[in-house]
Every structure is written in C-alpha cells, then in structure tokens.
N, C-alpha and C positions, 0 to 999 in steps of 0.2 A: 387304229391301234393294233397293235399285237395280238392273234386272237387266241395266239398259244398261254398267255400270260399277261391278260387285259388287265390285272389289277396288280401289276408290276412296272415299276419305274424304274430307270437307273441313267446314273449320270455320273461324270468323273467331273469332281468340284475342284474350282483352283482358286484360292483366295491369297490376296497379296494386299501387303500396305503402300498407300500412297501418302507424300506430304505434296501442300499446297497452301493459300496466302489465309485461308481457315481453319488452316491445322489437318492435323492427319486424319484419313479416314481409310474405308476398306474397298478394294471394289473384288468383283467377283465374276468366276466364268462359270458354264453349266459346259459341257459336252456329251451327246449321246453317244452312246458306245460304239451302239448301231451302224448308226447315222451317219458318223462326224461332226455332225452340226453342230456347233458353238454358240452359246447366245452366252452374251456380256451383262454384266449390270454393273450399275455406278454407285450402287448401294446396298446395305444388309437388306434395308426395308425393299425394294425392288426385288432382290434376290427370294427373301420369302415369300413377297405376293406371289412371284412367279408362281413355287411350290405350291401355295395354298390352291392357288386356281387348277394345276394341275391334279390335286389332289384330290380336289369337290372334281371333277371332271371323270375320273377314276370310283364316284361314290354317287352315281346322282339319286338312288334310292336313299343314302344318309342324310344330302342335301336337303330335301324334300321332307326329311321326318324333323332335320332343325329350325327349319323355317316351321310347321307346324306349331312347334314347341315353345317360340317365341311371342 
C-alpha cells in the first residue's frame, strides 16, 4: 500500500444499467487512478464487499476491537 497515505483509498467508479430476461439491474467498475487497474463487478452487493474488505484491510486495529465487541 501506499506508505505516503496508507489510510487513503481512491477509485474512479462507473456505474451503468443493464436489462436482461430478469429485468434490469446495475453493474459496476472500480479503477485505480494510480494503477489503471480496473475490476468489474456484476453487482451493488459485489461491489460493496469489495469496499468493505478493502476498508477492514485499511483498519485492522478497528477490526479487532469489533470482533472483541461482539
């Protein structure tokens, strides 16, 4: 990770509608700025695990006081 700005993330988000034989839904892209790199997802739900994970990833001292907590 970054070690100038370890507890910074950024991504340029693209979200578009799809239809299909289920009806419409969303899909969605992440791009690093950085990077370039692109990861896709075929879903909201997809799309925010990604975040979330990235985000406990980013906090593992938070991590560890939630888990106590429960």
């Amino acid at each position: 990770m970054n070690k100038i700005h370890p507890k910074y993330l950024s991504y340029l988000l693209r979200l578009w509608q799809v239809e299909g034989e289920g009806g419409s839904g969303w899909r969605a892209s992440l791009q690093n700025p950085r990077t370039a790199e692109r990861l896709n997802f075929a879903n909201m739900e997809e799309l925010i695990g990604y975040l979330e994970e990235k985000i406990n990833e980013q906090m593992p001292d938070h991590a560890d006081d939630n888990e106590k907590s429960l």
